[in-house]
Every structure is written in C-alpha cells, then in structure tokens.
C-alpha positions, 0 to 999 in steps of 0.5 A: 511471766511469773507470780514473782514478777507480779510480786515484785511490781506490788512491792515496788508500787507499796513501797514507791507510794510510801512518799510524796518523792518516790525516788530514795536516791538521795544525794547533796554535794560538799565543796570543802576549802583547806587553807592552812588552818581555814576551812570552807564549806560549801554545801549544796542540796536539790529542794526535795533534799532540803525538804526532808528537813522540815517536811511540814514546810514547801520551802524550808527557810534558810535559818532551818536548814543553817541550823540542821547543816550547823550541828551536822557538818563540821571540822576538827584538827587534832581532836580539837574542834575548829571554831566557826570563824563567821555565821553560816549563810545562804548563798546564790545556788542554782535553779531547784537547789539550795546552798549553805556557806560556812567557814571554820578556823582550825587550832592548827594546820596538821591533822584536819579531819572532815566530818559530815552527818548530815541527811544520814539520820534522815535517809540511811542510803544518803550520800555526799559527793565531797569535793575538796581542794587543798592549797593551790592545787590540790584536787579530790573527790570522797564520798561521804556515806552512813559507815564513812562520815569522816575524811582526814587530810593528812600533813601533806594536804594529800586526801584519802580520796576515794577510787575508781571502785568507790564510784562503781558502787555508788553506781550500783547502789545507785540502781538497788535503791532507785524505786523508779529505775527498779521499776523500769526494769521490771516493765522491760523484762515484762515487756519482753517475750523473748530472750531476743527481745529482752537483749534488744532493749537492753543494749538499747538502754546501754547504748542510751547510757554511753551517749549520755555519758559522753554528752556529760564529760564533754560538757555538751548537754547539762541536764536539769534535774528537775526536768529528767526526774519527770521524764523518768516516770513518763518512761516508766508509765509509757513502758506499762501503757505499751504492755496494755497496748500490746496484751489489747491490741488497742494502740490507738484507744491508749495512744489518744488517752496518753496523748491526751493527758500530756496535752492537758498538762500543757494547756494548764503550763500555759495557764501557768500551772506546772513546772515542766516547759510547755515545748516539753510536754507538747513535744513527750505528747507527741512521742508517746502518742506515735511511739504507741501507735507504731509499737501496737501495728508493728508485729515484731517490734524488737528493733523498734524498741532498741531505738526506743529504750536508746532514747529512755536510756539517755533520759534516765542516764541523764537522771543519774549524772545530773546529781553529778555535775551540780558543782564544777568538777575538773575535767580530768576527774569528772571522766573517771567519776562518770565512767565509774558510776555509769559501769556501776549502774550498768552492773546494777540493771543487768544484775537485776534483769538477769536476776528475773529473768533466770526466776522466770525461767526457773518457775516456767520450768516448774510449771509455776506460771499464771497466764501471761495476759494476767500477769501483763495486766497486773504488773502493766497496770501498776506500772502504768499507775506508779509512772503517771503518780510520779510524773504528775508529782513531778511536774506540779511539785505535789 
C-alpha cells in the first residue's frame, strides 16, 4: 500500500464531509405526456433532492418546490412557449418522494420541444431520467443533463430518444461521482493484499450486481431507496473495521463495539427514533458482528470474502437501480436500461480498482512505499469514520 491510497482516502473523507448527504448522485424523474397540443408533466424527486431547494427547510412546502419546478421545466412549440393550462400541483408520491403535476397547452402540435433546467444550477452532475409517452403508444426514455437539457419531438411523435450507450455512461458517472462507492472501492483494494484476493472480492461484488439486476427487471425485489443508501455506508464502515480487525488481530473487541452500536440503534427505533425497520438493524447487528468474527480467525479469508462482497454487491447494485425504477417503465425498455447502466457501473468500479492498483504497483516497484500497518490504519480508520457518519445521517435523517 501507498501514500496515494492514504491520499486518496483523505480526500474522499474532505470532500464526503462537505455535506449533510454525502452521496453527490443526484437524480429526479420526469414522466411527460403528448397529446396532440397538451402536454403533461409529472416530476418526481427523492426528499434529499427536494431539499437542495430550500436547504434551510427539513420538509420544503409544496408551494416552494411548484415555484422552482415552474421556472425550470417547461415546453415550446415552434419557438413559441406553451401556456400553463391549469396550476401546478402536488400530487400522491411514494414513501421518501415528492412529486409535482403540471399541465401545458402548445399553439400547436408540430415541433414540441421539452425543455428541463431544474437541479442543474444546484447540483452540475444532476440527471433526469425522462419518461415520455406519445399518442397511444409511443414510449421513450431520454435523459436530461447539464449539456442536454432540451428533447424535440419531432411530427411524427417519434423521440429522439436516448440509446443504449447513453445508459452506459450515465452508469459510469454513476460511479466517479458517488463519494460512497469510490469509497468502497478504495476499502476493497485496501483490504486486499494479493492480486488473488483483490479478483475475489471483485467478482464477488460483480456477481452481487448481476443478481440484483435480475431481481430488478424481474420485478421481484423493489428496493427502497432510503433504506439501501443506509446499508451502503454500513458497507462502507464494515469494510474499514475488518481492515482493523485484520492489521490488530482483535476481531472479537471490534466485532462486540460494531454489534453494539447497531443494537443501540435498535433499541432507540424501538423507542421511536430512527428510520430504519428495527428487524433491519437487529438483523445488520448480527451480520457484521459474526462476518468480523469469522473474517478475524479465518487465515485466508479470500473466499470468504467473495461471498461476502456478493451480499455488499447486491446492496449497492440495489443502491444504484433504486433511482430507477421510482416510475413504472415498460418491461421491454426497463431491461436495456438496466443492462446498460449496470455494464456502466461495472466499467466505472474496474476502471478505478485497476487504476490503484497499477499506482500501487508502480510506486511499490519504486521503493515509495509506507509500511503496510500505517497505511491500514489510516485509511482504514477514515473509512471506519466516513461509513458510520453516513449510516448514522442516514438512519436518523440528520
């Protein structure tokens, strides 16, 4: 291990700290109508997104959030703007979203074009998954970002609508601007102290994301998003708490401690604090506390961990579909979509593990090394710091 590991954790932990949320993904959902000159708009957001808004508020009110939306997401036909053709309103969303209904009418049917600012003066990496529907059967997605914030429809109703690649990046991107994943990553290389082991936890985290993936098309499992971001970050401070275990050799003091606090926790969702299901917590207690356990007396815990980093894979694949499938998508498209952003995601974690691990290499052949057990502790504790900051913001809504 390197200076640019321990580097590259101090920067992650600066940069992670910088907000109350410290995962930059940010992403809404647009579901648009045409129908003839009528356009309808149905955008949804998660609560964190909503709150970038109006920061100063837990709970923006409907009328700020119809006020920013309003000057933001908007329609045009032929270069002439199309009228609002009832108020904007709040409408029923699901659990941990909000959702805003609108309604234009176009001076005519040819040349519509969609046009949606929102979020990018606020976040530059925002994306919007848009939805769109033409006549009684037309179906696209698009994606709305920072360089394309307008989609034409064209006379036909045919959407210019975004490929197969487009998904690919946005899974890429996906990755490089997910603090929290980049953190993960940077525990696994770190954990790992052969180029064996490294393979192992990475096919077990790939093998994680194919399961989830066929769980999500299917329709099986439906994850909940505030849920999954939580269990993220306890992935993310487990992996640093086994680097301890492992550089100490004291499984059992660290796996009592991490036990410990998750069980705390869920004695206080008891007592009605918390968000997070109290089976859930009692139930990641008991899995982290054993996992350490068996991970500290087991001399080559390679394959131990390829089962383990399965089960962390599924938890941050579920992570990444969650955004997803927030809106009904049609089967047929939900599996290119999903396919294409996980083969993204997938480019984007072995592009980066590959990344530091041919940096480590290079300086080890340099003789630009720190002693192993120095570079464990540091970066293991700062990840250790970084998960449980997270998790605990996660699950109380701090």
């Amino acid at each position: 291990m390197t200076r640019l590991a321990i580097v590259l954790a101090m920067l992650t932990a600066l940069i992670a700290g910088a907000g109350a949320d410290a995962h930059t993904r940010s992403e809404s959902h647009g579901a648009w109508r045409i129908d003839g000159r009528s356009v309808h708009l149905s955008f949804a957001m998660s609560d964190g997104e909503a709150q970038r808004i109006v920061p100063s508020a837990s709970r923006p009110s409907d009328a700020a959030l119809i006020r920013y939306l309003a000057a933001n997401e908007k329609a045009t036909a032929g270069d002439r703007p199309c009228r609002t053709a009832a108020p904007p309103r709040a409408t029923v969303a699901a659990a941990g979203y909000r959702r805003i209904a609108f309604s234009f009418h176009c001076p005519s049917a040819e040349g519509i074009v969609l046009h949606s600012d929102a979020f990018f003066d606020l976040v530059p990496t925002h994306v919007t998954i848009a939805q769109i529907r033409t006549g009684a059967e037309g179906f696209a997605e698009q994606l709305f970002d920072r360089d394309h914030r307008s989609i034409a429809i064209d006379s036909g109703g045919a959407l210019e609508g975004a490929g197969f690649l487009a998904f690919v990046r946005m899974g890429i991107a996906h990755i490089f601007t997910g603090i929290d994943h980049m953190s993960f990553l940077v525990g696994l290389v770190l954990i790992s102290r052969r180029l064996r082991d490294l393979a192992f936890v990475v096919t077990g985290f790939t093998l994680g994301h194919s399961l989830t993936l066929a769980l999500a098309v299917t329709g099986i499992v439906r994850p909940h998003a505030e849920f999954i971001d939580a269990l993220v970050a306890l992935t993310i401070a487990l992996i640093g708490i086994e680097n301890i275990a492992v550089a100490t050799r004291r499984p059992g003091l660290l796996a009592l401690w991490t036990g410990g606090v998750l069980a705390a926790m869920f004695a206080l969702r008891l007592a009605g604090v918390g968000l997070l299901p109290p089976l859930l917590l009692l139930g990641a207690g008991l899995f982290s506390a054993n996992y350490l356990m068996i991970s500290g007396h087991v001399r080559d815990a390679g394959r131990l961990r390829l089962m383990v980093t399965l089960v962390f894979g599924l938890i941050h694949g579920f992570g990444f579909a969650a955004d997803l499938l927030s809106d009904p998508i049609p089967p047929a498209r939900l599996a290119e979509l999903l396919v294409g952003f996980n083969v993204g995601v997938e480019i984007g974690q072995l592009s980066l593990v590959l990344a530091l691990s041919g940096a480590i290499w290079g300086l080890q052949r340099h003789s630009l090394t720190l002693p192993r057990p120095i570079v464990v502790d540091v970066c293991a504790s700062l990840l250790v710091g970084l998960g449980m900051f997270w998790f605990v913001g996660r699950s109380f809504a701090i």
